[in-house]
KEFI-868555 format. One record per residue (C-alpha): x, y negated, z negated; chain; residue number from 0; residue in three letters. Coordinates in steps of 0.5 Angstrom, whole numbers, plus 500, padded with zeros to 3 digits. Each point is the difference from the previous one (the first is absolute). Layout:
% residues N
[site [X,Y,Z],"A",NUM,"Ala"]
...
***
This chain:
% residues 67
[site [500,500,500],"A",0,"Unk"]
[site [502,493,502],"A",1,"Unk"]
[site [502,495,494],"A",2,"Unk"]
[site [497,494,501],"A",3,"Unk"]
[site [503,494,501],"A",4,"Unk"]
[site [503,496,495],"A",5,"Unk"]
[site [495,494,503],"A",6,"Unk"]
[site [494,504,499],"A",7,"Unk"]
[site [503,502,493],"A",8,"Unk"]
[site [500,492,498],"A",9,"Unk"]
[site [493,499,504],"A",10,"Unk"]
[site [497,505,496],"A",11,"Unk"]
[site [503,497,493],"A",12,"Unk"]
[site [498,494,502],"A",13,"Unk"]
[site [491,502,502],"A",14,"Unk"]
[site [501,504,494],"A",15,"Unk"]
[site [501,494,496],"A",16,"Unk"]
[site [497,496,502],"A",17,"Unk"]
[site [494,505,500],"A",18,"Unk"]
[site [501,501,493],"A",19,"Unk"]
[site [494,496,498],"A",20,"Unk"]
[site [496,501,506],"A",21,"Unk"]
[site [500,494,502],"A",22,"Unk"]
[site [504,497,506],"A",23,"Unk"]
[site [501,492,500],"A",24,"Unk"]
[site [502,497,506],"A",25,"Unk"]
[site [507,499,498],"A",26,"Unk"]
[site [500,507,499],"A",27,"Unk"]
[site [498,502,506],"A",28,"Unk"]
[site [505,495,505],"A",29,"Unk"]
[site [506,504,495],"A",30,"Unk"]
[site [497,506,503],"A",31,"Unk"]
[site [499,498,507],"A",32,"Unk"]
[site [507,496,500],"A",33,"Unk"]
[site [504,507,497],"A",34,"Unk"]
[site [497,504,505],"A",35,"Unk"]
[site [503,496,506],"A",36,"Unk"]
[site [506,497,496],"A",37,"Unk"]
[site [503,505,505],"A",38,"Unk"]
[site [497,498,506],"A",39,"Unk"]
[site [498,509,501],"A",40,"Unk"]
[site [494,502,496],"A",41,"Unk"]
[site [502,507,500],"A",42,"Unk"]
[site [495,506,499],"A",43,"Unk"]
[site [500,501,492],"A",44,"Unk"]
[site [498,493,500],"A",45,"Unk"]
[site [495,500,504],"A",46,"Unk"]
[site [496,506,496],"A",47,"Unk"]
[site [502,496,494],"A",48,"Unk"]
[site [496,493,504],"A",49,"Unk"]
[site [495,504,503],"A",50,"Unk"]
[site [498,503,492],"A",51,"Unk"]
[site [501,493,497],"A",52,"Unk"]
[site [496,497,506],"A",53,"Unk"]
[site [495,505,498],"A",54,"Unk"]
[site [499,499,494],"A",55,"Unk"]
[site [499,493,500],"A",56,"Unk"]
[site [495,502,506],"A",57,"Unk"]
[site [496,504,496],"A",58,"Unk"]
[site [500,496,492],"A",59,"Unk"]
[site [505,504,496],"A",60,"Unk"]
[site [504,494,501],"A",61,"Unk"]
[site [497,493,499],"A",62,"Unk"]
[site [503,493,503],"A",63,"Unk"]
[site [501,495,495],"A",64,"Unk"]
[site [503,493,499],"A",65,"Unk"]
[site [506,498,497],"A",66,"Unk"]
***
C-alpha cells in the first residue's frame, strides 16, 4: 500500500483540527483550500480528503460560522 504523501498527511491534521468543533470559520476553510494548493498539484489523497470535507460541510455535519 502507498503511504500518503506528507501534504495530504498535514492537509489531514490540518481538517482535523479544524473540525474538531464541527464547526468551520472562513479562515479556516481558506487555510484549508490555501495548504491544498501551496504546492500547485493536488495529488490523489488530497482529493479524497477534500471531497470528504466537502461532504461534510454539504451534508451539515459541519457548520460554516463566522470569526
Amino acid at each position: 500500500m502507498k503511504k500518503p504523501s506528507s501534504s495530504a498527511t498535514s492537509l489531514k491534521e490540518l481538517i482535523n483540527h479544524a473540525i474538531s468543533d464541527l464547526e468551520i470559520t472562513p479562515s479556516e476553510y481558506q487555510q484549508i483550500m490555501d495548504h491544498a494548493h501551496d504546492d500547485g498539484h493536488i495529488d490523489k489523497e488530497e482529493q479524497v480528503l477534500l471531497a470528504q470535507f466537502h461532504a461534510m460541510l454539504n451534508n451539515g455535519t459541519l457548520k460554516r460560522v463566522r470569526e
